[in-house]
Backbone as numpy.savetxt, mean C-alpha at the origin, in Angstrom:
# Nx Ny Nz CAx CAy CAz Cx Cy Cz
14.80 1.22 17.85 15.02 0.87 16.46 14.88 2.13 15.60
15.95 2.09 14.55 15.81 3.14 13.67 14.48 3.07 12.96
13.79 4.64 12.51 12.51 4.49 11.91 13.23 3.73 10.68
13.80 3.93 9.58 14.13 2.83 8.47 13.90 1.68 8.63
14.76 1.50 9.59 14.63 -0.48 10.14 13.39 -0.40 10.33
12.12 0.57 11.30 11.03 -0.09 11.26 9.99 -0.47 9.49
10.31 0.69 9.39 9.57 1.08 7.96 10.03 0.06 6.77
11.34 -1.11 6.84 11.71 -1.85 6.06 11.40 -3.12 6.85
11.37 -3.09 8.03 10.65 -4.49 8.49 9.01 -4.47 8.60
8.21 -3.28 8.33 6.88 -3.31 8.39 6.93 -4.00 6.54
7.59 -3.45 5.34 7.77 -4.04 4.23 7.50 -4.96 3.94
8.72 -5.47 4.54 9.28 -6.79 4.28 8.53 -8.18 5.17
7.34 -7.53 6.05 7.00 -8.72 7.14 5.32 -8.56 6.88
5.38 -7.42 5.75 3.82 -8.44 5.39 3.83 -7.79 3.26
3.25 -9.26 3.06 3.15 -9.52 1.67 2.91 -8.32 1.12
1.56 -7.51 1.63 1.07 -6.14 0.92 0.49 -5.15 2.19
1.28 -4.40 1.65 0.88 -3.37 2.84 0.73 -2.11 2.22
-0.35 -0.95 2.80 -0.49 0.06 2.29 -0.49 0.94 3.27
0.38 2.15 3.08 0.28 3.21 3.67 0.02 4.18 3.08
-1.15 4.93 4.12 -2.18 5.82 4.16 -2.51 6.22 4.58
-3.77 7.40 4.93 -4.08 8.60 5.34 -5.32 7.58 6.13
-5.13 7.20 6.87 -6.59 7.03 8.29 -6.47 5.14 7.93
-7.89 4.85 8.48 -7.56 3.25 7.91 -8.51 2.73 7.37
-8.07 1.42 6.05 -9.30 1.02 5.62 -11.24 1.13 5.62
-11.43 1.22 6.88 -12.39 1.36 7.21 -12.76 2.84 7.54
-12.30 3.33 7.54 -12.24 5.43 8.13 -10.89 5.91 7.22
-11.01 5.73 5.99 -9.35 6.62 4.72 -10.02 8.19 5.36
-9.19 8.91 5.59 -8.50 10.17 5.69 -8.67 11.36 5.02
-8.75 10.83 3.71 -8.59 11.61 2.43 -9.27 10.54 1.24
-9.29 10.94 0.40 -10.30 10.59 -1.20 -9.00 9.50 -2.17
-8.03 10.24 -1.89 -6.64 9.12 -2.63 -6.60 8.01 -1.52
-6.80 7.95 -0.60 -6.95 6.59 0.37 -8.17 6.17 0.21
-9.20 6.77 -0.10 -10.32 6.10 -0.19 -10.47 5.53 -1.31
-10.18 5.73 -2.59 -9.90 5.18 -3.71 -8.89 4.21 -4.04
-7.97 4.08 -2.85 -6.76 2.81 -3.06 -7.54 1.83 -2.63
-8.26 2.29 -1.19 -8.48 1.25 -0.60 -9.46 0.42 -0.82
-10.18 1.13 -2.40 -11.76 0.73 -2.54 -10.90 -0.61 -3.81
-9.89 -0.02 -4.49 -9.25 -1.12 -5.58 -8.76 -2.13 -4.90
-8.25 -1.74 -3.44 -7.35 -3.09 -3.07 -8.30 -3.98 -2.35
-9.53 -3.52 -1.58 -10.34 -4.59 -1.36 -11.55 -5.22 -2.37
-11.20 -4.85 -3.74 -12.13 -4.94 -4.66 -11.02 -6.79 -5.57
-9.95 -6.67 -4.73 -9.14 -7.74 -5.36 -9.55 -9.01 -4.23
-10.16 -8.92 -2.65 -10.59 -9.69 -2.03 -9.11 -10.64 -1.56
-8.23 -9.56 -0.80 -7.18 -10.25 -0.25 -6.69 -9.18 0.74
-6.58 -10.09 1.76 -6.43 -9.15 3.00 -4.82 -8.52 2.48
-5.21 -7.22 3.37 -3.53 -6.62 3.17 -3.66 -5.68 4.57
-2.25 -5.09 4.99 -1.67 -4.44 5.98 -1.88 -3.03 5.50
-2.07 -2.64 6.50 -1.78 -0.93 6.21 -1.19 -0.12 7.72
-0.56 0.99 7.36 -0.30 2.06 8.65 -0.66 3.57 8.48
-1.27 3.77 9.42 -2.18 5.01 9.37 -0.85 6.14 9.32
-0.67 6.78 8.45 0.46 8.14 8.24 0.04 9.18 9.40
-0.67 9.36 9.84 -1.35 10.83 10.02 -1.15 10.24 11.97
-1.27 9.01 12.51 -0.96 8.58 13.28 0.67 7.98 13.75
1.12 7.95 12.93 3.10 8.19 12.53 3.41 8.90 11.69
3.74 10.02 12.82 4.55 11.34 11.75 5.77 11.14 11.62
6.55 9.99 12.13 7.54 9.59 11.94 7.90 8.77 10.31
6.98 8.21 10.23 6.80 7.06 9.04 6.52 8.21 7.76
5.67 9.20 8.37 5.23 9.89 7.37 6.15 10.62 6.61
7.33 11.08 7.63 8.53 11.96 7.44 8.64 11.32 6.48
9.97 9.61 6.87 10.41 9.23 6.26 10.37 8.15 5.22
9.02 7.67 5.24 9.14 6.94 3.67 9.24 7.78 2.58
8.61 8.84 2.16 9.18 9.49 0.94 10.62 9.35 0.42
10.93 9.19 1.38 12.72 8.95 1.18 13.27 7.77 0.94
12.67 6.69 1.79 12.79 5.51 1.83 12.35 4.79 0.62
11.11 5.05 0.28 10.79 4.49 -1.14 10.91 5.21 -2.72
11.75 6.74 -2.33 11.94 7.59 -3.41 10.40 7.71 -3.92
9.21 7.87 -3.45 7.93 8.58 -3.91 7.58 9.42 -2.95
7.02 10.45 -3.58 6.54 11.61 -2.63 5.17 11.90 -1.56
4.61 11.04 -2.63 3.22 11.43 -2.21 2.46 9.63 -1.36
1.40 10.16 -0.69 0.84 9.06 -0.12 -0.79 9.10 -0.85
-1.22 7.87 -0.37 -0.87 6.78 -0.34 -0.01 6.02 -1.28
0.56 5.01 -0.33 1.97 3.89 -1.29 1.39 2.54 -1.09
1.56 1.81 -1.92 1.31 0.11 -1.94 2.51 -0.47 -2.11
3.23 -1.18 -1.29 3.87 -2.54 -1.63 3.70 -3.78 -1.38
3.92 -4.23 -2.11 3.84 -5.50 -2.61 4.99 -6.28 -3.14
5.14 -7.83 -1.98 6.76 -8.74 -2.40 7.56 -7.64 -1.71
7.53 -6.54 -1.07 8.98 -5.58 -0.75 9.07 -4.60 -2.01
8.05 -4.90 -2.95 8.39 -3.49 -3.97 7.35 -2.59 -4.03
7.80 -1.35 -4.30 6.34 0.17 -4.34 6.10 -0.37 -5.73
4.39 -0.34 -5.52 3.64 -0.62 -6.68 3.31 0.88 -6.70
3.21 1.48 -6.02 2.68 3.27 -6.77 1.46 3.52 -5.48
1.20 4.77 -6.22 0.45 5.99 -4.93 -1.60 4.91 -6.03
-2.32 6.24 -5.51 -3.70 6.32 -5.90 -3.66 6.26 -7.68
-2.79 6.70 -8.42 -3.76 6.82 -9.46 -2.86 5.42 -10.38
-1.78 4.86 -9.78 -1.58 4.08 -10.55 -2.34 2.35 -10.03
-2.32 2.46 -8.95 -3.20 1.21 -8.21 -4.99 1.13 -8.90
-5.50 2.03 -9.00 -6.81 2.25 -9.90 -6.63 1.95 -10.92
-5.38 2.74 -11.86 -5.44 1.66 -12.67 -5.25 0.56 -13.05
-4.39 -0.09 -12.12 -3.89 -1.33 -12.34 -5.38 -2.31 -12.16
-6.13 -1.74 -10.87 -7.48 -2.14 -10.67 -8.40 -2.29 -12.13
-8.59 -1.23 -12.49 -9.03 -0.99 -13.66 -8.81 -2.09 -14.85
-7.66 -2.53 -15.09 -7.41 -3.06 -15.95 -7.10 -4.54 -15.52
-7.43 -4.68 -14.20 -7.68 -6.23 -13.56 -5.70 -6.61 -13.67
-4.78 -5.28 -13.42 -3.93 -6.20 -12.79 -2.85 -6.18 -11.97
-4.02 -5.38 -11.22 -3.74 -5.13 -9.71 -4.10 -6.46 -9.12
-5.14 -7.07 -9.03 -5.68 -8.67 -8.80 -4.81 -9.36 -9.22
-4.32 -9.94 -10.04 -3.12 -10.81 -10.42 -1.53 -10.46 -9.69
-1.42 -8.87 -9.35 -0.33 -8.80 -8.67 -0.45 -8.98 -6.98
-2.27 -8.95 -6.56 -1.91 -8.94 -5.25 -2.37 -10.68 -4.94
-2.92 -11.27 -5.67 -2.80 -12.81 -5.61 -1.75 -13.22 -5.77
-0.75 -12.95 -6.50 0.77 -12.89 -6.99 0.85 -14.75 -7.44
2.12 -15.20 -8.11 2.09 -16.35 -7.90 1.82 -17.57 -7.27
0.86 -18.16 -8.46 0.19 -19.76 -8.33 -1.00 -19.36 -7.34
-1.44 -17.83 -7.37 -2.26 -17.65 -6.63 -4.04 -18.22 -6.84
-4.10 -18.11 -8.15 -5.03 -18.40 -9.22 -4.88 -19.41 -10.07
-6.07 -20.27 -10.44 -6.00 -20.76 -11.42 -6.21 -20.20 -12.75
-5.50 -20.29 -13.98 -5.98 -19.88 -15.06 -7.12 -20.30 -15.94
């Protein structure tokens, strides 16, 4: 399988997935450790793939999702952004509403 096809079916076959530098439990680097501290601070499991363990993936998502830098979050099949925009979204509580996503919550 082409890396694309993998890298758009890893997407598309789980709700939120983050790719990053080592994993949840052992981040790599300080911008993974800081995604990963907002995205489990929303209390919903999510996917991730270790970059540094696919240098293949690593090549080519920059390309694939037109962002440069890692860590990336998507979410529904769309890039929500690297480290400093996921903090804030954290920050401002709405990162939680996007990774509960619809009818996830009651109001």
């Amino acid at each position: 399988m082409d890396i694309m096809e993998t890298i758009k079916d890893q997407i598309e076959g789980n709700r939120v997935i983050l790719y990053m530098k080592g994993s949840p439990n052992q981040p790599q680097c300080g911008f993974s450790a800081r995604t990963v501290q907002a995205l489990m601070a929303c209390g919903q499991k999510f996917a991730y793939v270790d970059i540094l363990s696919n240098p293949e993936i690593r090549a080519n998502l920059p390309t694939y999702g037109n962002w440069p830098t890692f860590p990336q979050l998507w979410v529904d099949g769309e890039l929500i952004g690297g480290c400093d925009i996921v903090c804030d979204l954290g920050d401002s509580g709405e990162l939680s509403e996007i990774i509960v996503g619809e009818g996830g919550s009651e109001s």
